[in-house]
N, C-alpha and C positions, 0 to 999 in steps of 0.2 A: 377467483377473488384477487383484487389489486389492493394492495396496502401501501402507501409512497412511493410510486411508481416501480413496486417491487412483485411480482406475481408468487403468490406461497405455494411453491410444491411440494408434494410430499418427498421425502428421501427415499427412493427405491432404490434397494440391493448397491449403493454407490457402497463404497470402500472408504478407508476412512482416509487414503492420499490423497483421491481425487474429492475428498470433503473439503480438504486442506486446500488444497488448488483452487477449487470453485470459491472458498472463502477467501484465498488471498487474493484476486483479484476484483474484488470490492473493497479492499482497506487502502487507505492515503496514507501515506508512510510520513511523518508529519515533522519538521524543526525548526520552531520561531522562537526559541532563544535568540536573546539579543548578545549574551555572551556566546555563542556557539563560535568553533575555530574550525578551520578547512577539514581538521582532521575528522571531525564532525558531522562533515557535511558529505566526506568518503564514505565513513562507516553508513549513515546514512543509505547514500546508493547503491554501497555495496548488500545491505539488507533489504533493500529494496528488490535487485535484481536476486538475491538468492532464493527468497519469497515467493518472489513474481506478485509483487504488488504489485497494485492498478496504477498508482501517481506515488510520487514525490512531492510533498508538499512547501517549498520553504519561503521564506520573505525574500523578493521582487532583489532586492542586492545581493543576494547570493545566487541564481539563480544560472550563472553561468560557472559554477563550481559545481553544478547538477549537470550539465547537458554535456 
C-alpha cells in the first residue's frame, strides 16, 4: 500500500535508535524567521547534523550560512 508517495511498513523487531534514525531522516529542519541572526542559523545546522536530518530548510538569503 502507497499513501503519499510513502510505502507503510510494518515495524519489525527495529529498536527504538534506529526508529529515531529512520525518522530523522525524513524531517526538514526548518528557519524562516525574518528576525533570525547567524547564531540561529549555527544552532540550526548544528541540529541538523546531530540528528541526521534529511534537509535544512531556510530563506534563499541566508542560505550560504548553511552550506
Amino acid at each position: 500500500m502507497v499513501v503519499c508517495g510513502w510505502s507503510l511498513r510494518p515495524i519489525v523487531a527495529k529498536n527504538s535508535d534506529q526508529m529515531r534514525r529512520d525518522l530523522a531522516a525524513l524531517i526538514d529542519h526548518t528557519l524562516l524567521r525574518p528576525d533570525a541572526v547567524q547564531a540561529d542559523f549555527v544552532r540550526l545546522c548544528k541540529e541538523a547534523v546531530q540528528h541526521s536530518f534529511a534537509t535544512v530548510c531556510v530563506n534563499s538569503a541566508h542560505v550560504a550560512l548553511c552550506t
